[in-house]
C-alpha positions in Angstrom: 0.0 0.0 0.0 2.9 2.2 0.1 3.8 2.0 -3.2 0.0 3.2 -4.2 0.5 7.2 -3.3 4.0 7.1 -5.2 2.2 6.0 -8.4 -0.6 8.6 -7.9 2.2 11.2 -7.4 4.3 10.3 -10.7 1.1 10.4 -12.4 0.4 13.3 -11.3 3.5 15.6 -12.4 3.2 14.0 -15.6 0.1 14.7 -16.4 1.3 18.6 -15.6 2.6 21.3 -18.3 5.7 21.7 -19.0 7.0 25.3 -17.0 8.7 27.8 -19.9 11.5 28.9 -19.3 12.7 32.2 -18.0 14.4 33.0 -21.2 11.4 32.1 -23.5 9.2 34.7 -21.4 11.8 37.2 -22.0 11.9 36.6 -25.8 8.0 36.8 -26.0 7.5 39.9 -24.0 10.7 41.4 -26.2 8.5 40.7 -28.9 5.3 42.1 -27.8 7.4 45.3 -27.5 8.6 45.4 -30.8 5.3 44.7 -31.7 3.7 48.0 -30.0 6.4 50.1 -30.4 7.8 49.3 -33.9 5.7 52.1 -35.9 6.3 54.4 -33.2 10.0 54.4 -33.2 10.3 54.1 -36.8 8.1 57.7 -37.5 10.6 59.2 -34.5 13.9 57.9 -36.2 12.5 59.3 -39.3 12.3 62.8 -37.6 15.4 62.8 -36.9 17.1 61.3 -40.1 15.1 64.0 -42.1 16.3 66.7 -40.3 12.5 68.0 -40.4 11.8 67.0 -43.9 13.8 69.1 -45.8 12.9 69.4 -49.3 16.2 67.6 -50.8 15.9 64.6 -48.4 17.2 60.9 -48.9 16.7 58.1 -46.7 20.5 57.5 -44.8 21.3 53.4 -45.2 20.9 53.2 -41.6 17.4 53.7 -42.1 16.8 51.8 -44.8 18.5 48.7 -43.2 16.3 49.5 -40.1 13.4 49.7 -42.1 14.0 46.4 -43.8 15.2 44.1 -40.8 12.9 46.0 -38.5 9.6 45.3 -40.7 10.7 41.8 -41.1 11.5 41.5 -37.0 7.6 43.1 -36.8 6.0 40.8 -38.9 7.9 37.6 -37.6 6.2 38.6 -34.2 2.9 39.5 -35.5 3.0 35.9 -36.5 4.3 35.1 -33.3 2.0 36.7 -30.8 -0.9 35.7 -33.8 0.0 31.8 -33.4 0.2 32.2 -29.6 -2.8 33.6 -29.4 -5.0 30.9 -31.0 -3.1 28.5 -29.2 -4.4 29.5 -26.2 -7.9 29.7 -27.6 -7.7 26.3 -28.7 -6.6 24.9 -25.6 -9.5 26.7 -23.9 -12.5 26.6 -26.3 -11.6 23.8 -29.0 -13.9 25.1 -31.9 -11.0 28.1 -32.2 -9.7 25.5 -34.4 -12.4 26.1 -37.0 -12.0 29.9 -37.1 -8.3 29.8 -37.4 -8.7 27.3 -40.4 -11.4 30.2 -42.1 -8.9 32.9 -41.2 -5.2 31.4 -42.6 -6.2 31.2 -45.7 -7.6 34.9 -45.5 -4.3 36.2 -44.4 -2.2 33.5 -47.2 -4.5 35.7 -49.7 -3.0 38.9 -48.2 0.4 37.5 -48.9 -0.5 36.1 -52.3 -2.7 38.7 -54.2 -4.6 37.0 -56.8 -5.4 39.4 -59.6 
């Protein structure tokens, strides 16, 4: 009869969600961030570059390059915080499934523009 409470305990913390990481909650609120505050930083950095939009103006390649890797950084956690988001649905109320399989191929069609 000893033996009996052991087994219930393994079973138990088995059963049990893996814990993430401290790092992995870093990443994600990082991201989040980006998220929210891309736009907002990229209008002030453009300020600043234009040296208040004179009437000769070109972009500097720092901006350019931040425009380019930090668009592609937004979107990777749009997609990110999108994918996170439905998985949490899902696990909660499983018919999120269905609406995420009517909306992917919404947002494909955004990507690929049929004409």
């Amino acid at each position: 009869m000893s033996n009996e409470p052991e087994t219930e305990r393994d079973d138990a913390s088995t059963q049990q969600p893996p814990r993430r990481s401290a790092v992995r909650r870093v990443i994600f609120w990082i991201a989040v961030a980006w998220f929210c505050c891309y736009h907002f930083l990229f209008v002030i950095l453009l300020a600043v570059d234009s040296n208040h939009f004179d009437k000769d103006y070109e972009l500097s390649i720092w901006m350019l390059v931040f425009m380019f890797a930090g668009g592609l950084m937004w979107l990777g956690s749009a997609y990110w915080i999108y994918d996170k988001l439905f998985r949490m649905a899902q696990a909660r109320w499983p018919e999120a499934k269905r609406i995420r399989e009517i909306l992917s191929p919404l947002l494909r069609s955004f990507l690929h523009p049929h004409h």
